[in-house]
N, C-alpha and C positions, 0 to 999 in steps of 0.2 A: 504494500500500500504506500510505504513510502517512497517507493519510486515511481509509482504512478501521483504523487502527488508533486514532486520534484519536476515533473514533466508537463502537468497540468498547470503550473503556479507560474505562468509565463511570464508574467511582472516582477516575482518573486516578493512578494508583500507580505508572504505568509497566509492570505489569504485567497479564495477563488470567487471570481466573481459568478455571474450567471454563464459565460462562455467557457470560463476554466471549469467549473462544474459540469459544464457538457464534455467538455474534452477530458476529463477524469472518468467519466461516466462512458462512453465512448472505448477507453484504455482498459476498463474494468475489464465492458464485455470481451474484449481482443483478448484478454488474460483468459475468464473464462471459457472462452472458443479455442485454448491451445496454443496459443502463439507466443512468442515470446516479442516483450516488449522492447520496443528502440533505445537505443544508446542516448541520443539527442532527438528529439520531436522533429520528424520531417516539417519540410515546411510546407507540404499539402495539408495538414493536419493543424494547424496552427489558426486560429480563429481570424475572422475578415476583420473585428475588432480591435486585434491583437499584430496586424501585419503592420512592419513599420516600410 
C-alpha cells in the first residue's frame, strides 16, 4: 500500500486529492489483477490535472 501510495501522491503533500485517489484506486485494482506495479508512474497514467 505504501507504494501505491508513493505513486498516487503526485504532488507529494502527503495527501490525495480526488484525482490521486482515483489513480490509487486504479493501482489497487492492477495489484489485484496480478500485475506488478511501476517503478515510477508512466506518464499515461498521471492525471490531466496533475500534467505539468
Amino acid at each position: 500500500l505504501g507504494k501505491i501510495w508513493k505513486l498516487s501522491d503526485i504532488d507529494k503533500d502527503g495527501f490525495l486529492d480526488e484525482d490521486e485517489f482515483a489513480l490509487a484506486m486504479h493501482l489497487i485494482q492492477v495489484k489485484i489483477d496480478g500485475h506488478d506495479l511501476p517503478a515510477e508512474l508512466p506518464p499515461h497514467l498521471v492525471p490531466p490535472s496533475k500534467r505539468n
